[in-house]
N, C-alpha and C positions, 0 to 999 in steps of 0.2 A: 504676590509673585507666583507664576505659573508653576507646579510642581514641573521638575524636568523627566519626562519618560524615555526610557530605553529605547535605543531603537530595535533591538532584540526583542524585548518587552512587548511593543508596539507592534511587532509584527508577527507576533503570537495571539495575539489578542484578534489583528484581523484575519489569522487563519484561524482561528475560536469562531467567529464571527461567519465566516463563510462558508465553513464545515455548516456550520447550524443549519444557515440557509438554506443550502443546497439540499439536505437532508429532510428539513419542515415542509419550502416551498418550491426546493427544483428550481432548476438551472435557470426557468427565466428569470428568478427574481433575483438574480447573480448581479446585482448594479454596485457602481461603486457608491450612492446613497444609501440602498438598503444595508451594507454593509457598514457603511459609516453611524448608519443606527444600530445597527445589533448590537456594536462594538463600542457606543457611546461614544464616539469620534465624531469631529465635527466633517462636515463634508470636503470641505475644504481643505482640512490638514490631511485627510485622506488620499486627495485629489495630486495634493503635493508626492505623495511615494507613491500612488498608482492610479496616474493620471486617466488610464482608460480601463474596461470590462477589457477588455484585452492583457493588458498588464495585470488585473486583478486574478483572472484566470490560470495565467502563466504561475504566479506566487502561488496561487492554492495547491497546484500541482507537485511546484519545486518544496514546498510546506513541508506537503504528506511526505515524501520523497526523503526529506531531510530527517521528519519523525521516525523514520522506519529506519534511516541509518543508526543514529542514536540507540535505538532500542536494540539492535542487533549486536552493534557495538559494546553495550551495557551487561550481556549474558555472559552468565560465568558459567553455564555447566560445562558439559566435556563431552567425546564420542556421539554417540546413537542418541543420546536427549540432544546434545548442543542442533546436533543436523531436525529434529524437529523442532526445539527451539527456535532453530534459526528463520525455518518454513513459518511457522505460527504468526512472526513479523508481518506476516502479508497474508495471512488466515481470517476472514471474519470469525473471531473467538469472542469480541467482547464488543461493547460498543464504541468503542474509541476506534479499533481498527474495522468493525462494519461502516460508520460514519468514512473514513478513509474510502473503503473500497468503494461505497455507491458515488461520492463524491469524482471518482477517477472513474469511473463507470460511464456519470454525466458526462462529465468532460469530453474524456473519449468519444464518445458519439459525436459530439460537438467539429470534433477534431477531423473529422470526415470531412467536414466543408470548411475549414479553416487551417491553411495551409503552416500560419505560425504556431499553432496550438499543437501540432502534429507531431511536430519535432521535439515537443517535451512530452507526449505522451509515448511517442516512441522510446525515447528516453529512460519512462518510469517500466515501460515494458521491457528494455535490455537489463535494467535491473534484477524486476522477476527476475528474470534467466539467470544476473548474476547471483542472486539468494538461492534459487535450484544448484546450480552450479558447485558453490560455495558448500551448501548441505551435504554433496556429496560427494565432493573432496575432503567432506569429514569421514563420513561413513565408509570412504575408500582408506585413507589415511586409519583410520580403527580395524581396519578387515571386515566389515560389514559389508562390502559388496565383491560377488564372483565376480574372480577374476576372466570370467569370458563376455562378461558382460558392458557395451559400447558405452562408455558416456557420457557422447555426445546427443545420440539415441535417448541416453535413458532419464537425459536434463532436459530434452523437449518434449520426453514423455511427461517427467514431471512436471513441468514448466506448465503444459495443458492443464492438467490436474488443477494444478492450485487455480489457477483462472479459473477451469470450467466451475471447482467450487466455489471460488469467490465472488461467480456471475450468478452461479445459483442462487447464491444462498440473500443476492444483491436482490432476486427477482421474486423470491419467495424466501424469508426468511425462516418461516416456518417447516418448511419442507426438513430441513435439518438443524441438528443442537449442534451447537459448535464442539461438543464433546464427540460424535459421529462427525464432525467434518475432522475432527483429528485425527478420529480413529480409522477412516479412510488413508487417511496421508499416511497413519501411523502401516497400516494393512500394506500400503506399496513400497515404500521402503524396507519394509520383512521381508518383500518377494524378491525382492535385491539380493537377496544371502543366498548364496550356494546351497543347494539342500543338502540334508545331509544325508551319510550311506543309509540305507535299508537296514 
């Protein structure tokens, strides 16, 4: 008798599966056979939950998306950590979240000329915003940020930030330790604080 697998289960395995991919071989070899091999799936049952590279795409994205809520939702610290806790979600720091970011990197590009694809990587983008967002209506909410300062301004400043290093760090990994991609983020939300008197 066929062992019964989750469909949770199942569909962790084939975002396992296509992180790798994308990561080893890049976005072309994105099929839904090569995936059904990474994942030891037959093609067929694969075929049945994402009939097309279109649908398989669309899942990689909503994946990551869903990992990175989980994980934010998971933090227990408080204040000034919780808000860069929260940022580090979407930080290449390790390799579980650099595998994410190049992966949504490919995609994106991809998403230029694929009108369905667009609309979930916009998506994962209004996210970003809302994890900047979020960090610092912690940081406001602790008194970590002058009160003369915009932030609306100062979530698309950061908002830049984290991308520009998540693109960086996407295209040269070596250029920075994810301890300096912290200690960046960590640098700009310091300059948030009111200085103090002379």
């Amino acid at each position: 008798m066929p062992r019964h697998v989750d469909q949770q289960e199942r569909s962790a395995e084939v975002t396992a599966a296509c992180l790798r991919i994308l990561e080893r071989d890049g976005l072309a070899a994105l099929s839904v056979r090569n995936v059904a091999d990474e994942a030891g799936i037959a093609p067929a049952s694969l075929r049945r939950l994402f009939p097309s590279q279109d649908a398989l795409r669309e899942h990689c994205l909503t994946s990551i998306e869903d990992r990175v809520r989980v994980r934010i939702t998971a933090l227990t610290s408080t204040g000034r950590t919780l808000a860069l806790d929260t940022l580090a979600e979407v930080l290449p720091l390790d390799a579980e979240r650099t595998t994410e970011i190049l992966a949504q990197v490919q995609l994106g590009v991809l998403s230029r000329t694929d009108d369905r694809l667009a609309a979930t990587v916009r998506r994962l983008d209004t996210g970003v915003g809302a994890v900047c967002n979020r960090a610092l209506g912690i940081l406001a909410d602790a008194g970590a940020i002058a009160s003369d300062r915009d932030l609306v301004d100062e979530a698309d400043r950061l908002h830049a930030l984290v991308d520009g290093l998540a693109v960086g760090h996407t295209w040269d990994p070596g250029a920075r330790s994810p301890e300096r991609v912290l200690a960046l983020v960590r640098l700009h939300l310091d300059g948030l604080r009111a200085p103090r008197d002379p």
